[in-house]
C-alpha positions as CSV (number, residue, x, y, z in Angstrom):
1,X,-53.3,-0.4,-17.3
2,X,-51.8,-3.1,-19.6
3,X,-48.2,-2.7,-20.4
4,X,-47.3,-4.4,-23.5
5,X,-43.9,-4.6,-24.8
6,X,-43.0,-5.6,-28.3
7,X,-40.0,-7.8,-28.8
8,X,-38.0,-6.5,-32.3
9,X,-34.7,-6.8,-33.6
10,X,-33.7,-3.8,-32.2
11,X,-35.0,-4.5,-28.7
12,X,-33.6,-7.7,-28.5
13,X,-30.1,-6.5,-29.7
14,X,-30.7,-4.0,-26.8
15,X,-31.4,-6.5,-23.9
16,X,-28.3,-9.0,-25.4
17,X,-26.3,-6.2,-25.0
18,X,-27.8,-5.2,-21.5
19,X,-27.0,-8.7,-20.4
20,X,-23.4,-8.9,-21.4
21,X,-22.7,-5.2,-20.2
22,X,-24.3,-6.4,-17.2
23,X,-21.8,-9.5,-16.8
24,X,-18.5,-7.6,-17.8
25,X,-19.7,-5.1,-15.1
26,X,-20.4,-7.2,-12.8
27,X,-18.4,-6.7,-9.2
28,X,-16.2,-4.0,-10.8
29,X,-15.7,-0.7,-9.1
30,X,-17.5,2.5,-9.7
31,X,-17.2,4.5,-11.1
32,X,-16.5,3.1,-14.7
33,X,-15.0,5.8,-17.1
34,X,-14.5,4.8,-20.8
35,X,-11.8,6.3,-22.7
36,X,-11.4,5.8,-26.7
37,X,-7.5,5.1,-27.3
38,X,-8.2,5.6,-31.4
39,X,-7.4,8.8,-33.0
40,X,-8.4,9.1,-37.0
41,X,-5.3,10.1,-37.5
42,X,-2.0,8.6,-36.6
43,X,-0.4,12.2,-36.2
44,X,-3.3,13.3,-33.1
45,X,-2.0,9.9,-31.9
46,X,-1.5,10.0,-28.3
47,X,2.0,8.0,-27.6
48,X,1.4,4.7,-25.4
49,X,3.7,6.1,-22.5
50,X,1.2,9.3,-22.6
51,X,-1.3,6.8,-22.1
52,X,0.2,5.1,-19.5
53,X,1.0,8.3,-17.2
54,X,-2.6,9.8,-18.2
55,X,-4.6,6.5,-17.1
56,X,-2.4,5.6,-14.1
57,X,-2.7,9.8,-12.8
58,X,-7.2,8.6,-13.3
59,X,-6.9,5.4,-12.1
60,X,-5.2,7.0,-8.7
61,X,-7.6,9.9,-8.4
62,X,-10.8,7.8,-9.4
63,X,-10.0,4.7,-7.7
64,X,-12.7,3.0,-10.3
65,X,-12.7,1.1,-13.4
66,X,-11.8,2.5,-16.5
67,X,-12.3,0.5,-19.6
68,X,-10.2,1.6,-22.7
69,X,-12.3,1.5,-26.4
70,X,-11.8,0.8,-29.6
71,X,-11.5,-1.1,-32.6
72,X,-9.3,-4.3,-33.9
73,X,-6.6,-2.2,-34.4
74,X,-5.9,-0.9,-30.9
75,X,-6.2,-3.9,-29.2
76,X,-2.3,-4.3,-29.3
77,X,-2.1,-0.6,-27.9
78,X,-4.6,-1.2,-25.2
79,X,-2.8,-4.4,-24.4
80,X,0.2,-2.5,-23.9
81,X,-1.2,0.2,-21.9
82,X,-2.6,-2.6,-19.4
83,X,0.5,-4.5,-19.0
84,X,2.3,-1.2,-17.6
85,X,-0.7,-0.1,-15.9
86,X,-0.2,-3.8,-13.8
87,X,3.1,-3.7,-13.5
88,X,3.0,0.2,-12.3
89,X,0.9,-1.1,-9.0
């Protein structure tokens, strides 16, 4: 049987996106666990030190990676959480 694949925009945003998942994966530990830090509204909001007892309580009892999500504006916020979750080990 012949297999024929047909290269598209779509599929090729699909494998450039295999290849860097692939690299930023790439020796981490499993299991990974991604957790959106954004809330659409500032009052569900979940503090930083909320963040920081929630992720370090996962990161014990899952001993994996977790990667934290979202957009421009939570970079600071995940920055933050990271620092602590360093300095906490």
């Amino acid at each position: 049987m012949l297999n024929i694949n047909i290269i598209n925009k779509t599929t090729t945003l699909e494998f450039g996106l295999y290849l860097k998942s692939k690299k930023l994966l790439n020796g981490k530990k499993r299991p990974f666990i991604g957790i959106a830090i954004s809330a659409g509204n500032k009052l569900k909001a979940i503090p930083v030190e909320k963040w920081i007892e929630i992720l370090d309580n996962l990161q014990k009892e899952i001993n994996g990676t977790i990667f934290l999500l979202g957009n421009q504006k939570d970079f600071k916020i995940a920055q933050t959480i990271t620092e602590y979750l360093i300095l906490l080990k």
